[in-house]
ROSE-4610 file (N, C-alpha, C; in Angstrom, 1 decimal, always signed):
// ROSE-4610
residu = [X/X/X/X/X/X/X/X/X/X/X/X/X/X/X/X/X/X/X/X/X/X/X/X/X/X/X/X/X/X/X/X/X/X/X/X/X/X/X/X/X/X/X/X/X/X/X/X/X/X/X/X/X/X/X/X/X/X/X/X/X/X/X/X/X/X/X/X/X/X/X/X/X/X/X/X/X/X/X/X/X/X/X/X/X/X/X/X/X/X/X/X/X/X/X/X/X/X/X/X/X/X/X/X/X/X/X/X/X/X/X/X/X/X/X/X/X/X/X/X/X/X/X/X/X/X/X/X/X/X/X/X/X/X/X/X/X/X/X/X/X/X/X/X/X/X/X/X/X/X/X/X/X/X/X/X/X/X/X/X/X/X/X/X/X/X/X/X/X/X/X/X/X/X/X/X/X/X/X/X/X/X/X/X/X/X/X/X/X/X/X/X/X/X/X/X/X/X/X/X/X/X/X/X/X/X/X/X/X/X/X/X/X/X/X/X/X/X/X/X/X/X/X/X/X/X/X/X/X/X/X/X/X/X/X/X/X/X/X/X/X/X/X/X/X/X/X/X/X/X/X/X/X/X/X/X/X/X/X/X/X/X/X/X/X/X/X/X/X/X/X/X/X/X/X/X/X/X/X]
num = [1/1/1/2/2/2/3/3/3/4/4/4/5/5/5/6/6/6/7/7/7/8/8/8/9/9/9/10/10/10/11/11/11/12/12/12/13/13/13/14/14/14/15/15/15/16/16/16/17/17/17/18/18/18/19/19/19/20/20/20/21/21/21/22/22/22/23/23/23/24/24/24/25/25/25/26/26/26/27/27/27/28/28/28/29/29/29/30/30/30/31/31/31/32/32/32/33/33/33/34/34/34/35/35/35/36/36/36/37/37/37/38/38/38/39/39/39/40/40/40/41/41/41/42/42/42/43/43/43/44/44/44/45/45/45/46/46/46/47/47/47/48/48/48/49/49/49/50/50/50/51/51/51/52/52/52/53/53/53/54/54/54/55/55/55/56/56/56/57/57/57/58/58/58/59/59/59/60/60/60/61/61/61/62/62/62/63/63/63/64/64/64/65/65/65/66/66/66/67/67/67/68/68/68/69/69/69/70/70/70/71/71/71/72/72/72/73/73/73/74/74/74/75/75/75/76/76/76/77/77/77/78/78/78/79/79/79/80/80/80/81/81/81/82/82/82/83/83/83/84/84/84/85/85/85/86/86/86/87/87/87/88/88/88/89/89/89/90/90/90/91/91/91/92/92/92/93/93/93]
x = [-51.2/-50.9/-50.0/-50.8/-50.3/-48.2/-48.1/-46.6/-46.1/-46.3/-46.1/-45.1/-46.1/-45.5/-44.5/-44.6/-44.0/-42.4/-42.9/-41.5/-40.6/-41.2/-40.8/-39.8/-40.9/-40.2/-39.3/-39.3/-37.7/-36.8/-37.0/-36.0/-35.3/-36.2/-35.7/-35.2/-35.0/-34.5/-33.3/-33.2/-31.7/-30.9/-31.7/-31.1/-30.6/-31.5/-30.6/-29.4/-30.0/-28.7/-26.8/-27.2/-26.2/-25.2/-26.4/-26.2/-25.4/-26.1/-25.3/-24.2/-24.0/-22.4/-21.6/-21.9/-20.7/-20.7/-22.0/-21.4/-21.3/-21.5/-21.3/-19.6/-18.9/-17.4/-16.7/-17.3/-16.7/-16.5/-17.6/-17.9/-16.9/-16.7/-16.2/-14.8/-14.1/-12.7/-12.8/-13.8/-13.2/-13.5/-14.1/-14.3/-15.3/-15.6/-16.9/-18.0/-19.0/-19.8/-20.1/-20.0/-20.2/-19.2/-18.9/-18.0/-18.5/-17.3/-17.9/-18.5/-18.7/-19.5/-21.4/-21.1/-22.7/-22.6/-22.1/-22.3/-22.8/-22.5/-22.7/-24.2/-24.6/-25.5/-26.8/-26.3/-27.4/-28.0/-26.8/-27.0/-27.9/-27.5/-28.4/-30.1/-30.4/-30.9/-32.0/-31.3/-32.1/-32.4/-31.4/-32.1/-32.9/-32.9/-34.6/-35.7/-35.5/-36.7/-37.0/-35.6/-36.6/-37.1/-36.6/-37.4/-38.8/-39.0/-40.5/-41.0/-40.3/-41.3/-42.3/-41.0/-41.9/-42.4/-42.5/-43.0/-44.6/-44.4/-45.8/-46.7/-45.8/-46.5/-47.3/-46.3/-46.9/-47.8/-47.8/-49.4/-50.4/-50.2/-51.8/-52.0/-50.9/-51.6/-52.3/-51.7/-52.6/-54.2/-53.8/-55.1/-56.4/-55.3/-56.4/-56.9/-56.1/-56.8/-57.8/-57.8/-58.7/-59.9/-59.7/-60.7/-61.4/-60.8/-61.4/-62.0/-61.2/-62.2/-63.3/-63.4/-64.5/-66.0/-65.5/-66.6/-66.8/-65.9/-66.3/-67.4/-67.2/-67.8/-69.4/-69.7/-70.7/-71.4/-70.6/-71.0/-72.0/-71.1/-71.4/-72.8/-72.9/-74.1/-75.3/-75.1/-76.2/-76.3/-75.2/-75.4/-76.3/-76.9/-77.1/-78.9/-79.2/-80.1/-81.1/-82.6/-83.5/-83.9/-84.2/-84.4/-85.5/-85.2/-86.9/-87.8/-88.9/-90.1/-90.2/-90.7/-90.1/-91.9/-92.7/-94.3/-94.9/-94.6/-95.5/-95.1/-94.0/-93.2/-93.6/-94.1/-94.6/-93.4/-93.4/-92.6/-93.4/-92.4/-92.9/-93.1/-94.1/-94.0/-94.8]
y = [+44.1/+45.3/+46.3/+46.4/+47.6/+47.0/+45.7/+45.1/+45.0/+45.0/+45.3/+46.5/+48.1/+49.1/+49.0/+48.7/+49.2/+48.7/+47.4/+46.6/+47.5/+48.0/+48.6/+50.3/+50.9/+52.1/+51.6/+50.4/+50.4/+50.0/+49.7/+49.3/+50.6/+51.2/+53.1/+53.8/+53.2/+54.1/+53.2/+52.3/+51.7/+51.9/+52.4/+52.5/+54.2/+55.0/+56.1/+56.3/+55.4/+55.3/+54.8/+54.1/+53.5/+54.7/+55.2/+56.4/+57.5/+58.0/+58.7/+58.5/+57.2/+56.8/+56.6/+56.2/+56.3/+58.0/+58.4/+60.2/+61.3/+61.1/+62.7/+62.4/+61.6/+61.4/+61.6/+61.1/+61.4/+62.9/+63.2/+64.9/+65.6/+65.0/+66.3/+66.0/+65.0/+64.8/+65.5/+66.2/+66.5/+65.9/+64.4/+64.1/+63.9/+64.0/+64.5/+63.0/+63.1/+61.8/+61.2/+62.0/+61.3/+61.6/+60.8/+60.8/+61.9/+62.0/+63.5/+62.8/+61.5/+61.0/+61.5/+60.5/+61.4/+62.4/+63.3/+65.0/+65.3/+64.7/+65.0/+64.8/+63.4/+62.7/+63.3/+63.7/+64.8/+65.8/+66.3/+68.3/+68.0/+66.7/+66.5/+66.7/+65.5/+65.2/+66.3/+67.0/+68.2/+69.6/+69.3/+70.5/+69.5/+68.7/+68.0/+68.2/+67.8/+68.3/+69.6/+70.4/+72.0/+72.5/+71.8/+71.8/+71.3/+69.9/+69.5/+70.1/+70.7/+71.3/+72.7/+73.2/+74.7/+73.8/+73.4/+73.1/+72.4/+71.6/+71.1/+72.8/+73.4/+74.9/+76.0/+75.6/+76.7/+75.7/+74.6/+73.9/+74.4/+74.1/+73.8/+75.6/+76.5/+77.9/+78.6/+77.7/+78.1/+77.1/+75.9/+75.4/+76.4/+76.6/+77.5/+78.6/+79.5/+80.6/+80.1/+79.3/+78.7/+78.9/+77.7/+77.6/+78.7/+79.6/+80.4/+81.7/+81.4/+82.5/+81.7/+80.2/+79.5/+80.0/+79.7/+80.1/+81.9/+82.6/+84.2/+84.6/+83.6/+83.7/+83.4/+81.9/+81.2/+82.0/+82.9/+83.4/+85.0/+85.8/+87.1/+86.4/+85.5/+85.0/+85.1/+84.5/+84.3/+85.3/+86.8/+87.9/+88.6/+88.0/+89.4/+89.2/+88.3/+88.3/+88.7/+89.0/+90.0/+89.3/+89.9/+89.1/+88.1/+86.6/+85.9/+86.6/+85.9/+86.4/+85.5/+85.9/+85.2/+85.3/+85.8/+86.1/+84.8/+83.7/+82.6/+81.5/+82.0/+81.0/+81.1/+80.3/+80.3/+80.0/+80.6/+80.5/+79.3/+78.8/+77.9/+79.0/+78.6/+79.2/+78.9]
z = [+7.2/+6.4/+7.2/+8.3/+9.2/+9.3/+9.8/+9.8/+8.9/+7.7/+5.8/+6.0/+6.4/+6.5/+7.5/+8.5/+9.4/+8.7/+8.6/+8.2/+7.2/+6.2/+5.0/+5.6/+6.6/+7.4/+7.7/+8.7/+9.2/+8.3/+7.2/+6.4/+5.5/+5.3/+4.9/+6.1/+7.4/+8.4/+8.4/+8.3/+8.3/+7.0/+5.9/+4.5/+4.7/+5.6/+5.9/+6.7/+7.7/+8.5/+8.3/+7.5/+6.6/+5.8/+5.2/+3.9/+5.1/+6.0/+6.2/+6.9/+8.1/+8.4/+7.8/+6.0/+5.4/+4.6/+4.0/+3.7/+4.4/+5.6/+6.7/+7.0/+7.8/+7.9/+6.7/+5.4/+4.0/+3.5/+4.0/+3.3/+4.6/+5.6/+6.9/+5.9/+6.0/+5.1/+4.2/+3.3/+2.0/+1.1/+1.3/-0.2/-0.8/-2.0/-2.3/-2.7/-2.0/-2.2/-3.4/-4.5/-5.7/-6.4/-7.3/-8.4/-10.0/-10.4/-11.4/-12.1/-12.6/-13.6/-13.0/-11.7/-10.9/-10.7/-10.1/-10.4/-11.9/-12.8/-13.9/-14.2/-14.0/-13.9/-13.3/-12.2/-11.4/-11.9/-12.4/-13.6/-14.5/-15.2/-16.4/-15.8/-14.8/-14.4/-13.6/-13.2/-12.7/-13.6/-15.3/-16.1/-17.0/-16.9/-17.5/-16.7/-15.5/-14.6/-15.0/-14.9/-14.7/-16.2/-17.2/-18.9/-18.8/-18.3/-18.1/-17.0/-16.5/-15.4/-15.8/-16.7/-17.2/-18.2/-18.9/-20.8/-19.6/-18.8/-18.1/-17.5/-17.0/-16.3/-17.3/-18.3/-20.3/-20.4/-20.5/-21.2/-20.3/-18.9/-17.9/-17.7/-18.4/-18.2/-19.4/-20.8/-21.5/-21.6/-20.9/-20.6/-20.0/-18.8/-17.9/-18.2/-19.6/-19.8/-21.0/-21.6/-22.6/-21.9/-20.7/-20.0/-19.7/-19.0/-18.5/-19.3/-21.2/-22.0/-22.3/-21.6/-22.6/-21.4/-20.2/-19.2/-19.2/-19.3/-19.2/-20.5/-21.7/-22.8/-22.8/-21.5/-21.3/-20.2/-19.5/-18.5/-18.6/-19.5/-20.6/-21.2/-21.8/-22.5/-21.9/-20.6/-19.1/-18.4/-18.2/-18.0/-18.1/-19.6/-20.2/-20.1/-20.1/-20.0/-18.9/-19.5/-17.8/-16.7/-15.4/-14.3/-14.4/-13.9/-14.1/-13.2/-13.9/-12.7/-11.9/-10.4/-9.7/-9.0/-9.3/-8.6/-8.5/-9.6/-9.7/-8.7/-7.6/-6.6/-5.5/-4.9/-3.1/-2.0/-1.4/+0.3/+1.2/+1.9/+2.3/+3.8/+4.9/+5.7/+7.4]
């Protein structure tokens, strides 16, 4: 297992390696690593993330205040009530 991984890291460190001897000397020239179709591609790509990223942040906040009028509600309930007696309990000693 352990040779699985390892194998797999070196294969992502050669896939970087690669990546960047052909786009660092690209980018110093001036040209730009992707083509406008992917620049485009990317934009998209990154204003859907940031759509499902708030529409996921608006759900789990109105989750949490649900939640949290459901327990302040359960909590006020258990407030309110008087201290137990507590005389008929022994200490250990």
């Amino acid at each position: 297992m352990v040779a699985l991984i390892i194998g797999m890291l070196v294969c992502v460190a050669l896939a970087v390696a690669v990546v960047a001897a052909v786009a660092i000397p690209a980018r110093r020239e001036g040209r730009e690593v992707l083509t406008p179709q992917g620049e485009e591609l990317i934009s998209s790509a990154k204003d859907k993330a940031r759509e499902r990223t708030e529409s996921a942040l608006e759900k789990t906040s109105d989750a949490l205040s649900s939640a949290k009028d459901k327990v302040s509600d359960s909590m006020g309930s258990i407030g309110t009530t008087s201290t137990p007696d507590v005389s008929g309990r022994h200490r250990a000693g």
